[in-house]
KOLTILO-84731 format. One record per residue (C-alpha): residue number from 1; residue in one letter; x negated, y negated, z. Coordinates in Angstrom, 2 decimals, padded with zeros to 5 digits. Example, Ala and Ser with C-alpha at 12.3 -4.5 7.8 and 13.67 -1.06 7.14 Angstrom:
2
+-----+------+---------+---------+---------+
| seq | type |       X |       Y |       Z |
+-----+------+---------+---------+---------+
|   1 |    A | -012.30 |  004.50 |  007.80 |
|   2 |    S | -013.67 |  001.06 |  007.14 |
+-----+------+---------+---------+---------+
This chain:
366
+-----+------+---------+---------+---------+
| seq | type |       X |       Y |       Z |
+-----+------+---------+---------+---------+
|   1 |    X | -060.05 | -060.21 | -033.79 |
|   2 |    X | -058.55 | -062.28 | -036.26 |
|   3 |    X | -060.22 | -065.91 | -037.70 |
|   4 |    X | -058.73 | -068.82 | -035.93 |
|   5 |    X | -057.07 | -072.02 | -037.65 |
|   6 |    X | -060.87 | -072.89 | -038.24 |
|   7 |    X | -063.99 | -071.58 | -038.06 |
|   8 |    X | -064.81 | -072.92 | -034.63 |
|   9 |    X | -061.35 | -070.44 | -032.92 |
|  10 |    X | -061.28 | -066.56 | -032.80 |
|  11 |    X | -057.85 | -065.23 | -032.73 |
|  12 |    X | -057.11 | -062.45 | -030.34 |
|  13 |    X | -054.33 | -059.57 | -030.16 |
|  14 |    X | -054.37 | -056.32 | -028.66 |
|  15 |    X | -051.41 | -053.98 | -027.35 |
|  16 |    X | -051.17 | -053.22 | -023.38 |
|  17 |    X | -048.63 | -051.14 | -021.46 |
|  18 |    X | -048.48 | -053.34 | -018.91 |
|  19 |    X | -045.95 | -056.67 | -018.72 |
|  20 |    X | -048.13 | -059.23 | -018.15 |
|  21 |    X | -049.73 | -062.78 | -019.07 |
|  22 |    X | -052.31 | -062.20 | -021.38 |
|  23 |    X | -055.98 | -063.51 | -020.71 |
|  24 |    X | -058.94 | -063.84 | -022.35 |
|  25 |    X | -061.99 | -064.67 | -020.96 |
|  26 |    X | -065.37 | -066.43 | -023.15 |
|  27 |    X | -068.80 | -066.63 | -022.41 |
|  28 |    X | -072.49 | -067.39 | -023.76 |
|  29 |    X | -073.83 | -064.89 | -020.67 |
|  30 |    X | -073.64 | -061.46 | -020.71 |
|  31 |    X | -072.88 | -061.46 | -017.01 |
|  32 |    X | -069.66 | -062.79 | -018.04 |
|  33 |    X | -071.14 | -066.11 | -015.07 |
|  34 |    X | -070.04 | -069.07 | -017.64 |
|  35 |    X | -067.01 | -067.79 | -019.17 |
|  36 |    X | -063.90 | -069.69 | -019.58 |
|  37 |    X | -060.67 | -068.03 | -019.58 |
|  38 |    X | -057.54 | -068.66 | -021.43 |
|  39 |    X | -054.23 | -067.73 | -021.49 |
|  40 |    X | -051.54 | -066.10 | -024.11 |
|  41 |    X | -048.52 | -065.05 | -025.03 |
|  42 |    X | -046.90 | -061.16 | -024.45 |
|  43 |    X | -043.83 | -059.78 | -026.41 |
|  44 |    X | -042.56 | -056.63 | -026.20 |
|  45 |    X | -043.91 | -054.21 | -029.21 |
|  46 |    X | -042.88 | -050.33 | -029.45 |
|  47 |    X | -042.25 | -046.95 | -027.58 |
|  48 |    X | -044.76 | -044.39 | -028.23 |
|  49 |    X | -043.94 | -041.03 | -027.01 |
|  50 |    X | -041.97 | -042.89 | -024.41 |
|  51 |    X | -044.47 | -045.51 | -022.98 |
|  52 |    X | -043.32 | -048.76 | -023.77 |
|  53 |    X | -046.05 | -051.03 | -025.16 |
|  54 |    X | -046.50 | -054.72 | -025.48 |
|  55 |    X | -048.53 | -056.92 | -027.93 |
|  56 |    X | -050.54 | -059.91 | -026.67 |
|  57 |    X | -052.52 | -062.58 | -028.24 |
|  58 |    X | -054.83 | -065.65 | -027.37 |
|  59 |    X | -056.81 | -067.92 | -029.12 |
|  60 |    X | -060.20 | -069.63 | -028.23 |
|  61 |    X | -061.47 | -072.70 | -029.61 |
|  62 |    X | -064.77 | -074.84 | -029.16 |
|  63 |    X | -066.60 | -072.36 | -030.35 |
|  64 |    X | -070.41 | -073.08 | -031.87 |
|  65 |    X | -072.10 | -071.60 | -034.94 |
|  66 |    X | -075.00 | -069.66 | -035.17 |
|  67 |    X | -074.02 | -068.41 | -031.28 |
|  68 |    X | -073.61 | -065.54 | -029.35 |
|  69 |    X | -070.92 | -064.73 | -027.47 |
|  70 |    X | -069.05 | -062.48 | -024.67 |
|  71 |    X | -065.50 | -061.71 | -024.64 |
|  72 |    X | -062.97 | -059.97 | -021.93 |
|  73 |    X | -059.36 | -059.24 | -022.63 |
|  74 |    X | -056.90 | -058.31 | -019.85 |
|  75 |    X | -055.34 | -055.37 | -020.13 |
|  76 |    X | -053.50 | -053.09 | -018.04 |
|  77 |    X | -053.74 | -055.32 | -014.94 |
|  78 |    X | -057.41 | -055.98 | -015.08 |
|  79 |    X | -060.20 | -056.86 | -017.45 |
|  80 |    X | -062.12 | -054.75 | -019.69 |
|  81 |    X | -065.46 | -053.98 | -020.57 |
|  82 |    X | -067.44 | -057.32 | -022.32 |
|  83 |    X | -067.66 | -057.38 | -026.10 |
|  84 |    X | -070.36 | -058.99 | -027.78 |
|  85 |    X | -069.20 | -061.88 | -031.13 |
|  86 |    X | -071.40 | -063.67 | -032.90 |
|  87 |    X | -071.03 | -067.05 | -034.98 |
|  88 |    X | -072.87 | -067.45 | -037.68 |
|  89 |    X | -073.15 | -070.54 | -039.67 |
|  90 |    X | -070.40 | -072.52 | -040.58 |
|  91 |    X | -072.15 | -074.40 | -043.87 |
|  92 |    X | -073.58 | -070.96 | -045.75 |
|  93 |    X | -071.90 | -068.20 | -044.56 |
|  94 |    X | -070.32 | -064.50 | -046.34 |
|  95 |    X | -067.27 | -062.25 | -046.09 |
|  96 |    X | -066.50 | -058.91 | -046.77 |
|  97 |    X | -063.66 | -058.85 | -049.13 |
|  98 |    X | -061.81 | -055.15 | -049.35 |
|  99 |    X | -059.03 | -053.24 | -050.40 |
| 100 |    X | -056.41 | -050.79 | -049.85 |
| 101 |    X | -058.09 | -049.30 | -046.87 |
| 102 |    X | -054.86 | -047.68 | -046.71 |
| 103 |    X | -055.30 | -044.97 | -043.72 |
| 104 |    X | -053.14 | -042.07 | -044.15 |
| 105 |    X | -052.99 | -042.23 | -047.68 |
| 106 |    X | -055.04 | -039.32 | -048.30 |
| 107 |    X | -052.03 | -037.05 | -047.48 |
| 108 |    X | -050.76 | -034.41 | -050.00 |
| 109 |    X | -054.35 | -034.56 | -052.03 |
| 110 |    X | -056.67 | -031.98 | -051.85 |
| 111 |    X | -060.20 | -032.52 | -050.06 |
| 112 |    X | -063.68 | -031.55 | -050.97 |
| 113 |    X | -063.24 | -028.04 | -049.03 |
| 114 |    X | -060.06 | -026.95 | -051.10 |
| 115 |    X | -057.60 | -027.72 | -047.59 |
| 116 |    X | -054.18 | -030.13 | -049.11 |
| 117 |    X | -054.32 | -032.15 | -046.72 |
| 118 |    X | -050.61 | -032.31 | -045.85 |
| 119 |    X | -050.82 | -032.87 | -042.23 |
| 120 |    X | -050.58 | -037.01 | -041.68 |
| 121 |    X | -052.81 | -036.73 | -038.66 |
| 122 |    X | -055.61 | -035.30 | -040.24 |
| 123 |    X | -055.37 | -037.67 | -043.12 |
| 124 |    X | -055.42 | -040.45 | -040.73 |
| 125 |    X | -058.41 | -038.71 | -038.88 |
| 126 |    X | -059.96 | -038.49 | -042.28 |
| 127 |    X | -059.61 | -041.82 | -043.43 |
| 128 |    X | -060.16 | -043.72 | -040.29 |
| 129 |    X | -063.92 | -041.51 | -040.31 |
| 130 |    X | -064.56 | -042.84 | -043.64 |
| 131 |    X | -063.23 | -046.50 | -043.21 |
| 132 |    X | -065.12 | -047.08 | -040.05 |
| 133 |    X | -068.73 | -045.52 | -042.45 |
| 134 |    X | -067.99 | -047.65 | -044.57 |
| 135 |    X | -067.72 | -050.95 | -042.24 |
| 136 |    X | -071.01 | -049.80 | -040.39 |
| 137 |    X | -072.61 | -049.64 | -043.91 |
| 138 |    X | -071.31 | -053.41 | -044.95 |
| 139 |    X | -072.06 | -055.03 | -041.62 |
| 140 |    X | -075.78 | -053.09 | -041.94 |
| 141 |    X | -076.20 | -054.19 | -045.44 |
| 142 |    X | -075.17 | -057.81 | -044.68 |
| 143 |    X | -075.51 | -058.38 | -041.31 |
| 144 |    X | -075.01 | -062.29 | -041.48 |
| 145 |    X | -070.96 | -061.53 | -042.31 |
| 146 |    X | -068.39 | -063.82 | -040.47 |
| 147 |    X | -065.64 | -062.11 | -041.52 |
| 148 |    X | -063.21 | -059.65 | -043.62 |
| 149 |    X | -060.74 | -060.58 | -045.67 |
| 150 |    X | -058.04 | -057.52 | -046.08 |
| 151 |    X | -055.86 | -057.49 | -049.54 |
| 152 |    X | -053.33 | -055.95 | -048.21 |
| 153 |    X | -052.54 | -051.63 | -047.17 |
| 154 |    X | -054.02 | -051.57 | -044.18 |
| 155 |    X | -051.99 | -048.51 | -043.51 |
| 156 |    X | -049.98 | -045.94 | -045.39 |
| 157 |    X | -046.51 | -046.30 | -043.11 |
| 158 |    X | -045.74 | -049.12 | -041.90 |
| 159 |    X | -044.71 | -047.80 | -038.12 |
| 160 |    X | -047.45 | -045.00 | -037.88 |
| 161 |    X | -049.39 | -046.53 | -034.48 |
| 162 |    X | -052.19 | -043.63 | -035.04 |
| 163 |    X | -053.13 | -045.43 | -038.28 |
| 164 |    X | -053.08 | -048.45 | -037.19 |
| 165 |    X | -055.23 | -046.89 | -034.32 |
| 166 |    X | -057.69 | -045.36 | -036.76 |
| 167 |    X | -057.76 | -048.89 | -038.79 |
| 168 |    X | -058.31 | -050.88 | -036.00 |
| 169 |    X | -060.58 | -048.68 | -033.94 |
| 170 |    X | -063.46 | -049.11 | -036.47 |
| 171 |    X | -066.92 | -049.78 | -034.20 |
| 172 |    X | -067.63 | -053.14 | -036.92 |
| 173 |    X | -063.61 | -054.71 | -035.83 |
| 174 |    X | -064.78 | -055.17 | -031.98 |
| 175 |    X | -067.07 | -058.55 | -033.25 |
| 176 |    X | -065.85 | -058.73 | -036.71 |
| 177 |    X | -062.27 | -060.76 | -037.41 |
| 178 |    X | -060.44 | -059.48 | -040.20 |
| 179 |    X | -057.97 | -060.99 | -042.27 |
| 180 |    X | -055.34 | -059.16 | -043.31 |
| 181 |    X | -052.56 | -059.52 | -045.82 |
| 182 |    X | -048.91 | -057.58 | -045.74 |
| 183 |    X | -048.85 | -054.90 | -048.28 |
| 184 |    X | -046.27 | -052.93 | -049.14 |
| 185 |    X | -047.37 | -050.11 | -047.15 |
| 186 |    X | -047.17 | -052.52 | -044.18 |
| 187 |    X | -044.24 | -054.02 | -044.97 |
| 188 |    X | -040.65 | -053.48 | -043.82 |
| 189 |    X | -041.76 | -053.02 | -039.65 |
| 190 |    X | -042.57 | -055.65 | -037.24 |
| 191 |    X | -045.59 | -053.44 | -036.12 |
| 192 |    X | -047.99 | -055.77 | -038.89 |
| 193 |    X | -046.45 | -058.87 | -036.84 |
| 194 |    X | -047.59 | -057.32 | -033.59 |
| 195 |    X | -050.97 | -056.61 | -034.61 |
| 196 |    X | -052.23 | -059.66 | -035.75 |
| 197 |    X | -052.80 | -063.05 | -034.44 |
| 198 |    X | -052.98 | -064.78 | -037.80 |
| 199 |    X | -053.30 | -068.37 | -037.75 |
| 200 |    X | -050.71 | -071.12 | -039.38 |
| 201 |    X | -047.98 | -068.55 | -039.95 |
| 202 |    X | -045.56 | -070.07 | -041.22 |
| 203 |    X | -042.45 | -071.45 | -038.93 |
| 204 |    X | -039.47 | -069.47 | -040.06 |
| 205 |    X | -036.88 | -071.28 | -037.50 |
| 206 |    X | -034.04 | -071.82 | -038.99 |
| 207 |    X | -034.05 | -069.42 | -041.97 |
| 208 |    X | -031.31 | -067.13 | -042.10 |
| 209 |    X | -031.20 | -063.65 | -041.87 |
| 210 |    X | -030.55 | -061.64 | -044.87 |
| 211 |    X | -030.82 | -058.06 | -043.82 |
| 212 |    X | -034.24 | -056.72 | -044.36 |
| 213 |    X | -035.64 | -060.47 | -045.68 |
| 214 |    X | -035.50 | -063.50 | -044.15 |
| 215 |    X | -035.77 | -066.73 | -046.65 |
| 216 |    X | -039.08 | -067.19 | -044.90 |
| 217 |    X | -040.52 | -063.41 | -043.95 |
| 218 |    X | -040.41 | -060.14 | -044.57 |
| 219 |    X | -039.58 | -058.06 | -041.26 |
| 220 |    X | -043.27 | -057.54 | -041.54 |
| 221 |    X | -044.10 | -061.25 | -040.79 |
| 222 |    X | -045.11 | -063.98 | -043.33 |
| 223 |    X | -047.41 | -066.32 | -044.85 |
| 224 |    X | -050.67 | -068.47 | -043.18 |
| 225 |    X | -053.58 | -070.16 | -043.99 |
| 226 |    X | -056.97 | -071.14 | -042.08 |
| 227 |    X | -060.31 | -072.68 | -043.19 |
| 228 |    X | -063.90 | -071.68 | -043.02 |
| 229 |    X | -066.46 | -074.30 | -043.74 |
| 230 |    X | -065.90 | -075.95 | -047.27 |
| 231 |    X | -063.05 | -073.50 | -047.83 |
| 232 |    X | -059.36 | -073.19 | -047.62 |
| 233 |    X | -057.83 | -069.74 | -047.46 |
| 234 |    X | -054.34 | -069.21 | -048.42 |
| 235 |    X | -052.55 | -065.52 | -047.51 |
| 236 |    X | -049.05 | -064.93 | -048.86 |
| 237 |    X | -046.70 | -061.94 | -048.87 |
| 238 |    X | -045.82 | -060.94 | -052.26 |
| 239 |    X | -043.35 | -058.50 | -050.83 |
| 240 |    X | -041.09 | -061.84 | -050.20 |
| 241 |    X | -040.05 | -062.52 | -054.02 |
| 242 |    X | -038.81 | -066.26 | -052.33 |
| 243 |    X | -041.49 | -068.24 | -054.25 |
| 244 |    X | -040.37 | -071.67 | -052.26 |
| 245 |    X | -041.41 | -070.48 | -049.16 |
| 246 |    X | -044.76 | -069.45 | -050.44 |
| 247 |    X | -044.71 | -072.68 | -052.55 |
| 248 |    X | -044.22 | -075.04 | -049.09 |
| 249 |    X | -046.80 | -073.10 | -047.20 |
| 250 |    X | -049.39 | -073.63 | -050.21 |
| 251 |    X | -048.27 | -077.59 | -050.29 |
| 252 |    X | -048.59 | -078.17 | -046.60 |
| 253 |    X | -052.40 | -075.74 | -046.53 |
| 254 |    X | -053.64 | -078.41 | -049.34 |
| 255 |    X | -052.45 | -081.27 | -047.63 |
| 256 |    X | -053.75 | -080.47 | -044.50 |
| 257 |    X | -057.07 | -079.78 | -046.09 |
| 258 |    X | -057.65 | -082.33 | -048.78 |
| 259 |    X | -061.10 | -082.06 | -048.49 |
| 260 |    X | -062.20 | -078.77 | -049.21 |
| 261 |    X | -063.97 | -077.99 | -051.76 |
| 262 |    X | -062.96 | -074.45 | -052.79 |
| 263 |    X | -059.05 | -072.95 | -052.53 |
| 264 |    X | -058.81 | -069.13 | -052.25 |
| 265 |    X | -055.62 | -067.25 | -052.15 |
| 266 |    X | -054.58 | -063.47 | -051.19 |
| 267 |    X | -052.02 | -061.47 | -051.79 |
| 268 |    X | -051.69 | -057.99 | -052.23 |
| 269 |    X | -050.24 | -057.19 | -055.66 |
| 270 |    X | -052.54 | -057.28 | -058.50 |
| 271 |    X | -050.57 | -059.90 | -060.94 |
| 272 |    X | -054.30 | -059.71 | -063.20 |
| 273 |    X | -055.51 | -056.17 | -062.54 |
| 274 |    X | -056.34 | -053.34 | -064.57 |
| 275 |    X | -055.00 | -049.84 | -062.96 |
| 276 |    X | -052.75 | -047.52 | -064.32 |
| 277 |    X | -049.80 | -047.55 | -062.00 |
| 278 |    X | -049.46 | -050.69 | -061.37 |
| 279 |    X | -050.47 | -053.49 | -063.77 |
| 280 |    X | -048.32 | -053.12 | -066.31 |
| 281 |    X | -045.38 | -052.73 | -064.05 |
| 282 |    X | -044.70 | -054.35 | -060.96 |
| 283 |    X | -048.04 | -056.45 | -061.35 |
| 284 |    X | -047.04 | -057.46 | -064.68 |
| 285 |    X | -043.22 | -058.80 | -063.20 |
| 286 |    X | -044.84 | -060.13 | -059.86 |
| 287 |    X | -046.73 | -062.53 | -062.70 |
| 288 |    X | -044.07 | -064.38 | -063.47 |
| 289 |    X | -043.65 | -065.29 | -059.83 |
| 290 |    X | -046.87 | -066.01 | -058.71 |
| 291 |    X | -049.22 | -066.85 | -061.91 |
| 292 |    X | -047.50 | -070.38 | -062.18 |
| 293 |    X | -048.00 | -071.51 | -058.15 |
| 294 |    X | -051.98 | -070.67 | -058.64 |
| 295 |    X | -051.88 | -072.82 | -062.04 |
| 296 |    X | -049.34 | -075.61 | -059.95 |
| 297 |    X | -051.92 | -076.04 | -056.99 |
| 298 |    X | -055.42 | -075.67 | -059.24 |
| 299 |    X | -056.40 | -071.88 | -057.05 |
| 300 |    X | -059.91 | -071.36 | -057.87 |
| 301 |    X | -060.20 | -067.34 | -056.79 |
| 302 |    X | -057.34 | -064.92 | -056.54 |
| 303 |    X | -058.52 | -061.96 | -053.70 |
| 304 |    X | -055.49 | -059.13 | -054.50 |
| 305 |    X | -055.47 | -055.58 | -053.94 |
| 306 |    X | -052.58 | -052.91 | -054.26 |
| 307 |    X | -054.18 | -051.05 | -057.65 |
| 308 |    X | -056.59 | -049.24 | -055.73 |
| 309 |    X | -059.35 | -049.66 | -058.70 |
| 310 |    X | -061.84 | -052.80 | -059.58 |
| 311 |    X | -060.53 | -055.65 | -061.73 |
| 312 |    X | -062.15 | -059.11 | -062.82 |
| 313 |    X | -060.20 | -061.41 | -065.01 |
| 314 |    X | -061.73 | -064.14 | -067.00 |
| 315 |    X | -060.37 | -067.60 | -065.70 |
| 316 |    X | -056.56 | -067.63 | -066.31 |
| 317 |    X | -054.24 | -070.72 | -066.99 |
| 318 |    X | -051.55 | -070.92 | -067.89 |
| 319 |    X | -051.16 | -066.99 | -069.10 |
| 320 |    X | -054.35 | -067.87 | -071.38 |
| 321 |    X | -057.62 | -066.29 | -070.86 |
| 322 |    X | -060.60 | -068.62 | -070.69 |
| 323 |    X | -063.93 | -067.09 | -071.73 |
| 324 |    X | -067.07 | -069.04 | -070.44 |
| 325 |    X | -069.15 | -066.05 | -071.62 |
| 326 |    X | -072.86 | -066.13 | -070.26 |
| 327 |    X | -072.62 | -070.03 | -069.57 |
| 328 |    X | -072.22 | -071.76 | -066.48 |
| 329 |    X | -068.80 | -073.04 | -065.84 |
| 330 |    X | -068.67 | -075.75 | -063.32 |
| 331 |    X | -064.98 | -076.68 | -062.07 |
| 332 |    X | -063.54 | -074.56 | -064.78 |
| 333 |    X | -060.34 | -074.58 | -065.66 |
| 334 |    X | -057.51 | -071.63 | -064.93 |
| 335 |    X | -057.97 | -069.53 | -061.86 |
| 336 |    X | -060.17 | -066.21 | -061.27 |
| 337 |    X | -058.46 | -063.14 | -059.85 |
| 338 |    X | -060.15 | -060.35 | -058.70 |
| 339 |    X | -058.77 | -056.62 | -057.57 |
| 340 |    X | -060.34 | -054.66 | -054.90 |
| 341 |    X | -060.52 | -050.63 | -054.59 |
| 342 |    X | -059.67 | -048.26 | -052.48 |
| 343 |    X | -062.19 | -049.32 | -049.26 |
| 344 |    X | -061.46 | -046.31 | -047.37 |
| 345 |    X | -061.75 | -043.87 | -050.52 |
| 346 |    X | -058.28 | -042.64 | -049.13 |
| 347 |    X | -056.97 | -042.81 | -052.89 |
| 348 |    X | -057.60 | -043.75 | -056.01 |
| 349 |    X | -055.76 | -044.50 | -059.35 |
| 350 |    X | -056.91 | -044.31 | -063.06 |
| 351 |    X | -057.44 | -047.35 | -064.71 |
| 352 |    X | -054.80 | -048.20 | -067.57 |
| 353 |    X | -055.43 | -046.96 | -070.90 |
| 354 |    X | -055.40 | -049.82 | -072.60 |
| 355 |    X | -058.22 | -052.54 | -071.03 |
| 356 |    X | -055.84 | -055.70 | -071.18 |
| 357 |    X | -056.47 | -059.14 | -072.93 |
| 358 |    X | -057.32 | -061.03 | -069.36 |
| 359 |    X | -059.94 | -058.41 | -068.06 |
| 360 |    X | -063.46 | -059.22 | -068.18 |
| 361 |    X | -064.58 | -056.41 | -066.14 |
| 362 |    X | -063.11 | -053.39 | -064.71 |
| 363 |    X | -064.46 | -050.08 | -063.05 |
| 364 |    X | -062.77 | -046.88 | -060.94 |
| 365 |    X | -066.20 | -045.63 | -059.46 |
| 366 |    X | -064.76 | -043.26 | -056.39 |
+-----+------+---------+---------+---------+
């Protein structure tokens, strides 16, 4: 499940290994007696172990808040067990915001029996246990959540379908839409593109191909956008260094939104975070890139991942650190950016050695 356009669709993809028209059918009755049924659109995905598979998605609209729902996908050549979604409200409403689930990852470290886990299986196995405790925990500890909002790693390779399998197969992901951003773990295969029905991607006809980048997309897909309530989310790919495309996406979200009152953005690379490998390097150049569209388009929050520790700036504009200390800023200038951990606790990195100038707070608790 992924959020529609707005908060009133659900977005739908699943693989099958069957070629056929994709359906989905919606209900308010358990007994399936009211549903409505829509149809999709099936592309050919990959070959695993020699069984060709296919990706299919759908969208429903119309949808109500504060309802319960049923949902049936076909698959196979006939429809599958009922699901159970609920909407919650539209006005007050939370999401989960994580990071770096990353499953795999865990590979090559050493677990709490002494075993190096070299074997990628069993670090899938591992992680996919741990990500899926730590979803039931969320959705128990705030069970009014309408969605999560992914920074990016959902896997460690980017064509490993038992990953994506162990990310996906979480119990909380059958009536909770995530979000998901392109990482560079996900990057550089299609198999991102063909498991995610993200809304508003952005139209990359006509863009030329330039081996592994398009001027528009990375071969893992590309940028989109969708609104909940008083909010406009913005997702780019920060593996695509193009900075127009992401620029013409964020013009066209705004415009088509004018009047929301709140403008969030994620990406996966940490431009404002605080860990070791990352930061100072390839977060520090990425910066330059993206730093001066958040200040160009007035971004109020900043979700990012890709550091694997905790990181909260002060506002930034402009490269200049506002401190609002213990008052209450209302419609502060500069934007906040925030970095997420490792949500799986598949790895972790030290935070830098130096705390820099733009974090407020920062933390590594594994």
């Amino acid at each position: 499940l992924t959020p529609g356009a707005t908060e009133s669709q659900l977005n739908f993809a699943y693989y099958s290994k069957t070629e056929e028209t994709p359906k989905v059918k919606i209900a308010t009755k358990a007994d399936m007696s009211d549903a409505k049924e829509v149809e999709g659109k099936q592309t050919q995905a990959v070959a695993i172990e020699g069984v060709q598979y296919y990706s299919n998605k759908a969208s429903v609209n119309d949808l109500k808040e504060n309802t319960t729902y049923y949902y049936q996908v076909f698959q196979n050549g006939k429809y599958q067990d009922a699901q159970k979604y609920s909407t919650k409200s539209f006005k007050n409403y939370s999401f989960l915001y994580v990071g770096d689930p990353q499953i795999g990852a865990s590979s090559g470290q050493t677990s709490t029996e002494g075993d190096a886990m070299k074997d990628n299986n069993y670090a899938a196995r591992n992680d996919s246990y741990n990500w899926n405790n730590v979803l039931n925990n969320a959705v128990k500890q705030n069970p009014n959540l309408s969605f999560v909002a992914s920074a990016g790693d959902q896997v460690n390779n980017n064509n490993n379908e038992k990953q994506y399998a162990g990310y996906l197969g979480a119990d909380a992901l059958r009536s909770l839409p995530v979000a998901t951003t392109i990482g560079n773990h996900d990057s550089g295969s299609a198999q991102y593109e063909m498991h995610y029905n993200n809304p508003n991607a952005f139209d990359t006809s006509g863009y030329r191909n330039t081996a592994k980048y398009t001027e528009g997309k990375t071969a893992a897909g590309t940028d989109y956008y969708y609104t909940y309530g008083n909010t406009l989310f913005i997702v780019l790919d920060t593996n695509n260094y193009n900075c127009a495309t992401h620029e013409n996406v964020m013009r066209k979200a705004i415009k088509e939104n004018p009047n929301v009152k709140w403008k969030v953005v994620m990406f996966h690379h940490d431009i404002y975070g605080s860990g070791q490998p990352h930061s100072d390097t390839d977060g520090a150049n990425l910066r330059v890139l993206f730093a001066p569209l958040m200040d160009e388009f007035g971004i109020d929050i900043c979700l990012t991942g890709h550091d694997h520790s905790y990181a909260r700036s002060y506002l930034m504009a402009d490269g200049t650190a506002i401190d609002y200390g213990n008052s209450v800023a209302v419609n502060p200038e500069g934007t906040l950016y925030i970095a997420a951990g490792s949500a799986s606790g598949s790895k972790f990195y030290k935070l830098a050695t130096t705390k820099q100038y733009y974090i407020a707070e920062r933390s590594n608790t594994q």
